[in-house]
VOGU-3710 file (C-alpha; in Angstrom, 3 decimals, decimal comma):
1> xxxxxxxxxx> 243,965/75,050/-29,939  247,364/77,341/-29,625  247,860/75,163/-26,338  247,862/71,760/-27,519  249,782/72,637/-30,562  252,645/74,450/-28,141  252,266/70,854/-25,994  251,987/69,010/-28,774  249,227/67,255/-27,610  247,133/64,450/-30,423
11> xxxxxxxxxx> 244,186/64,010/-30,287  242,341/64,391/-27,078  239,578/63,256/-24,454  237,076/66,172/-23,683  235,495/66,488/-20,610  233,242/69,962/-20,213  230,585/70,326/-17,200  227,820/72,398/-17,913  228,572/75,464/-19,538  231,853/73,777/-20,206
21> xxxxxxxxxx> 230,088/70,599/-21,829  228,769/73,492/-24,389  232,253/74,699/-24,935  233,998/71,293/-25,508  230,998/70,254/-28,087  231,958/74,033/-29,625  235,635/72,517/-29,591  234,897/69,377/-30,811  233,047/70,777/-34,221  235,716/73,552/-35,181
31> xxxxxxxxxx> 238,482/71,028/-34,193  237,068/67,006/-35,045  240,772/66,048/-35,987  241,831/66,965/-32,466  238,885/65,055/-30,518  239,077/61,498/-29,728  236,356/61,692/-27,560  233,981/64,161/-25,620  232,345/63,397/-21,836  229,741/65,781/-21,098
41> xxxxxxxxxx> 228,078/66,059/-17,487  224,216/67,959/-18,178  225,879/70,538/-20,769  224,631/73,030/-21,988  224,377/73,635/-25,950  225,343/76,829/-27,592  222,034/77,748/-29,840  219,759/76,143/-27,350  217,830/79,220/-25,387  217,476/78,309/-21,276
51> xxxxxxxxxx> 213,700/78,265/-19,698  212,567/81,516/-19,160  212,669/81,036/-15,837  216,161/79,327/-15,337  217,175/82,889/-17,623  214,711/85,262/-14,605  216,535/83,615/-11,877  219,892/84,119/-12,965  218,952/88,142/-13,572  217,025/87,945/-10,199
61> xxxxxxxxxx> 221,074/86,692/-8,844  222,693/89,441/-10,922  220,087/92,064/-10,055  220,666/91,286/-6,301  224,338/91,066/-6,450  224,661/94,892/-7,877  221,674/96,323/-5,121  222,128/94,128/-1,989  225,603/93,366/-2,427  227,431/89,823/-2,919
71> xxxxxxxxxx> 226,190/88,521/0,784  222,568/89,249/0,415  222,747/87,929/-2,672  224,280/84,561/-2,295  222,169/83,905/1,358  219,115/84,776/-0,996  220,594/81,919/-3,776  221,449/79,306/-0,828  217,807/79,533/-0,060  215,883/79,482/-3,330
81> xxxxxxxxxx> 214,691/76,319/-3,408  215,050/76,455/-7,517  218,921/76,405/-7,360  218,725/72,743/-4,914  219,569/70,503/-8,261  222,829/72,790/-8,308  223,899/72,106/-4,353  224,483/68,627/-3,527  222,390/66,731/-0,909  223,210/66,384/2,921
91> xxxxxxxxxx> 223,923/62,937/2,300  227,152/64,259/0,563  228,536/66,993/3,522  231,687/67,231/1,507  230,588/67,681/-1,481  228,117/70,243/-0,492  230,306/71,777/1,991  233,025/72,215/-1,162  230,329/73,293/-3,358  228,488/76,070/-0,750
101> xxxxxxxxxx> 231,793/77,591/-0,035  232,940/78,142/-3,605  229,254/79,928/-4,148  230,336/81,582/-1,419  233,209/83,188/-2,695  232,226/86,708/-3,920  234,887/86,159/-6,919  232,801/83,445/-7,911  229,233/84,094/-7,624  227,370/86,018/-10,580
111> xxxxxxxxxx> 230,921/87,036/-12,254  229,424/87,571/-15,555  226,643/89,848/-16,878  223,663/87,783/-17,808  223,027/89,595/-21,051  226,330/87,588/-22,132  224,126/84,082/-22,168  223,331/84,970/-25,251  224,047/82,787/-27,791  227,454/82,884/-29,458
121> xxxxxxxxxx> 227,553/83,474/-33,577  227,706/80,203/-34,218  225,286/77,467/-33,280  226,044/74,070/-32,114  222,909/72,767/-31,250  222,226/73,006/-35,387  225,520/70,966/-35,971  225,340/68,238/-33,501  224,709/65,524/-36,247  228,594/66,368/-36,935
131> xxxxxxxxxx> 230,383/64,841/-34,380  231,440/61,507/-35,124  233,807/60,702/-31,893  232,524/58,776/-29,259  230,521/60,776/-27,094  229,544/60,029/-23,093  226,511/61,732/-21,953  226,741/61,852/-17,732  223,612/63,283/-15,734  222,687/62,991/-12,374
141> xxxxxxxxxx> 219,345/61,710/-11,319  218,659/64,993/-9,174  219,453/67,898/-11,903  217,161/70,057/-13,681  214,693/68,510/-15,988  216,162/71,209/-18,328  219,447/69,570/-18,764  217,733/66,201/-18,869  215,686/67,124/-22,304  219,181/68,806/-23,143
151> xxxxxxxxxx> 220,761/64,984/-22,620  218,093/63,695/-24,683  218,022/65,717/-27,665  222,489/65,071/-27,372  221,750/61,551/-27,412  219,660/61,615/-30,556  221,939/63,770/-32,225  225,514/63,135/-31,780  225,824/59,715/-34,339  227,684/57,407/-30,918
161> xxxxxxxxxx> 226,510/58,905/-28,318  225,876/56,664/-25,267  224,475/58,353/-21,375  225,231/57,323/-18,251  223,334/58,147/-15,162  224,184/58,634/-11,662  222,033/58,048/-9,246  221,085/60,350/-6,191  223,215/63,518/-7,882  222,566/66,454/-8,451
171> xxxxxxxxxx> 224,200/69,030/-11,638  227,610/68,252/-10,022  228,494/64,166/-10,131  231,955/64,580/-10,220  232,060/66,747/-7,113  228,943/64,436/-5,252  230,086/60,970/-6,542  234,147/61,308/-7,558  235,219/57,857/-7,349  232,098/56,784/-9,547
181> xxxxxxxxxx> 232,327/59,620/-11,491  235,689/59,008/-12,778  235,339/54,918/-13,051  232,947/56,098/-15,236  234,675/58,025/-17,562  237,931/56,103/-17,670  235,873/53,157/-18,514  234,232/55,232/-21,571  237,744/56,365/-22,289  239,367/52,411/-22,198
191> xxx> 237,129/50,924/-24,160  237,676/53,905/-27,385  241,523/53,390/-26,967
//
């Protein structure tokens, strides 16, 4: 908030991925006046508890990070065939190439303790019937089926909500499908202004 006041930024277009689709719908209920819109690609929802396996996985990636060390660790990730909605197909070797190479970065994978997924104090997925801006809802055809009932209970929710799928994608559109990704959005985003 501190930054768009110092840039003097009105209100603004959201766009949060993931984790960061939870922290933009956190933005958008402390902040409405600020928000003219939110996208969210397969967020996540502060209040809403992961699968308990999605949550055993991610300790298994932690746990195996702190005893085998951070290349162990990620070879062991590449290879789980659980994490595959996360890495984008073969039919996108840019995209996956882009994507593999960022997990492997040791400053990237596992940086945070999983015992901080908790949820935060307050909780968003109780509140979502507050958000009155326009609100996309992106997922890719390929991602978990726990982000798709996550889409589904946003698109009940949230009062204008509207989804948009892409086809043959995985959790990352914007990174498998750019172009289409952001025709997309700035579509969404022309048609509120």
């Amino acid at each position: 908030m501190q930054l768009m006041k110092k840039l003097r930024l009105g209100r603004v277009h959201l766009i949060g991925s993931s984790m960061g689709g939870g922290v933009a719908i956190d933005f958008a209920l402390e902040y409405p006046a600020f928000v003219q819109s939110i996208t969210l690609v397969a967020p996540s929802i502060s209040g809403q508890g992961y699968p308990l396996r999605m949550l055993w996985k991610g300790f298994r990636n932690y746990y195996n990070l702190r005893r085998r060390g951070s290349h162990a660790a990620i070879d062991a990730f590449l290879r789980d065939p659980y994490w595959r909605y996360f890495i984008p197909a073969a039919n996108y070797p840019e995209a996956r190439e882009m994507v593999i190479r960022n997990i492997r970065n040791s400053n990237n994978f596992c940086r945070f303790s999983p015992q901080l997924n908790r949820a935060p104090v307050s909780n968003s997925m109780k509140r979502l019937h507050e958000i009155k801006c326009p609100t996309l809802i992106v997922l890719g055809a390929h991602d978990h089926s726990f982000n798709k009932r996550t889409a589904e209970k946003l698109l009940k929710s949230i009062q204008h909500a509207t989804q948009a799928g892409m086809h043959d994608c995985g959790h990352l559109p914007f990174v498998e499908q750019p172009e289409s990704f952001n025709q997309l959005v700035m579509s969404f985003i022309e048609h509120i202004e």
